[in-house]
N, C-alpha and C positions, 0 to 999 in steps of 0.2 A: 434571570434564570438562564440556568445553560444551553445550548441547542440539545437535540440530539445526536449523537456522534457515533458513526459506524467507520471503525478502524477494518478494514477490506485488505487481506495477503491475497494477493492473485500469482499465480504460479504453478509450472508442474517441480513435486520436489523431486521428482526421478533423471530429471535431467539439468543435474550441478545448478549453476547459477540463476538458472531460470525459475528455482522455487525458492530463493530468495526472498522474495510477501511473504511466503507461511513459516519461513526459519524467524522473518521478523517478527510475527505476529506470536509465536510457540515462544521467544524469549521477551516481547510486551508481556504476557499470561505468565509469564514463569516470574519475572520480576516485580510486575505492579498488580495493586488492587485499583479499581475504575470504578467510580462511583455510579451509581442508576444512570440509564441514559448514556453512557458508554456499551455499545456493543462490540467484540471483536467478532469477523468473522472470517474464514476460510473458505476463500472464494475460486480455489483451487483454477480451475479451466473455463469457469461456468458459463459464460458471456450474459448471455439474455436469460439467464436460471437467475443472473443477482437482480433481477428489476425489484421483484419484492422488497428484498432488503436495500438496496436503492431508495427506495421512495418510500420509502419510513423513512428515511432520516433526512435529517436537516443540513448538515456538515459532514462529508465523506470523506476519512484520510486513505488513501490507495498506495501499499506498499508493491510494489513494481520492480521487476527488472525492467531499464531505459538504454537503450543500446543509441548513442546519442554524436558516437564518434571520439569520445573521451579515451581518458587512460582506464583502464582496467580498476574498478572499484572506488572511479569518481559519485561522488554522490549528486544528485538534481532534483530541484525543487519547480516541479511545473503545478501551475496555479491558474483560476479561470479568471480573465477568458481565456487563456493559451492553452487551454485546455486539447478543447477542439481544433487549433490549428495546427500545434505540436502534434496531435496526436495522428493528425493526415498525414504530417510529413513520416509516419512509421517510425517515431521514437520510443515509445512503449514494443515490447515483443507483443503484448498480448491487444493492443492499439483496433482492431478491428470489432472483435467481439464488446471490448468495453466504450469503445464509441457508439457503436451500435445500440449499447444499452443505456447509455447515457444519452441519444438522441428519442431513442423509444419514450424512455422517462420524460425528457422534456415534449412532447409527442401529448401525451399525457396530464402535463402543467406538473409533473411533481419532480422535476431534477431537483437533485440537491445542491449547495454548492461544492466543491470540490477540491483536493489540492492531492498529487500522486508526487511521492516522494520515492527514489530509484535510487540506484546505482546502477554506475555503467559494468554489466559483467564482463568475465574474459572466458566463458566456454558455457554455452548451451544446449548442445546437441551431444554431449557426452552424454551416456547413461550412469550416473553417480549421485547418491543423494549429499557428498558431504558439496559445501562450498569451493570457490578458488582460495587461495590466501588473501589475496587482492579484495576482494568480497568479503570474506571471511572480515577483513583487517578494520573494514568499514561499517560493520554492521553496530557497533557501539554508539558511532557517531548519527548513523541513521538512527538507532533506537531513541537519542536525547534530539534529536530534529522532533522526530514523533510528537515529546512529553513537552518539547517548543511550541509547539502548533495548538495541543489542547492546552496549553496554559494561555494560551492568546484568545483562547477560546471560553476562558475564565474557567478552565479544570482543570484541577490536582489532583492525579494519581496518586497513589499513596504506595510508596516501596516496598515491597515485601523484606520481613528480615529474614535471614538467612539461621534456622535453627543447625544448631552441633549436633 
């Protein structure tokens, strides 16, 4: 039986790169169907608003901006336990709130496990909802990381077709 899997966009989309999780998460939804037990959800700014959904699930994929020192539109796959180490050293943007929440959870005995998938952005603090090119260029390759992760996790998506 599959875990339960809660696919998590964190990000603000008003400032370029940084909403990144929910540009990811708007073309996971546009492209695939996710069987029961697949939840997407848009977790926008929330920190400690996501505990609920947190702790329903079993398996948590976290789409992220990761500002990690890379080139612009590097993609990273941080995984637990590196979770919590990585995320002290403020590699995630959003790294305080979502630690925070993911310590409360375990606090509680219901973390789930966890794996945040990023790219490295190249503008943050612009007011813009489109992407960099850079980001923009990566976001294919992050989307099949994603459909990587729940197929190791013994789920298959199912593609949506594209009507004329």
């Amino acid at each position: 039986m599959s875990p339960k899997v809660t696919i998590l966009g964190i990000g603000n989309l008003l400032l370029k790169d940084d909403g990144l999780g929910i540009h990811a998460l708007e073309l996971l939804k546009e492209r695939y169907e996710f069987p029961q037990g697949v939840e997407l959800v848009d977790g926008g700014v929330l920190g400690l608003g996501l505990m609920g959904v947190l702790t329903e699930a079993e398996y948590v994929i976290v789409l992220d901006s990761i500002k990690n020192g890379g080139r612009p539109g590097q993609i990273y796959r941080i995984q637990d336990p590196d979770i919590i180490t990585r995320m002290r050293g403020k590699n995630s943007l959003h790294e305080i709130d979502f630690l925070e929440t993911l310590s409360a959870c375990e606090l509680l005995g219901k973390r789930p496990r966890c794996v945040i998938l990023g790219i490295e952005p190249k503008e943050i603090y612009q007011v813009d909802i489109q992407l960099s090119q850079e980001v923009f260029e990566s976001m294919e390759d992050l989307i099949q990381l994603v459909i990587q992760e729940l197929k190791g996790l013994g789920i298959r998506p199912k593609e949506r077709i594209e009507c004329v």
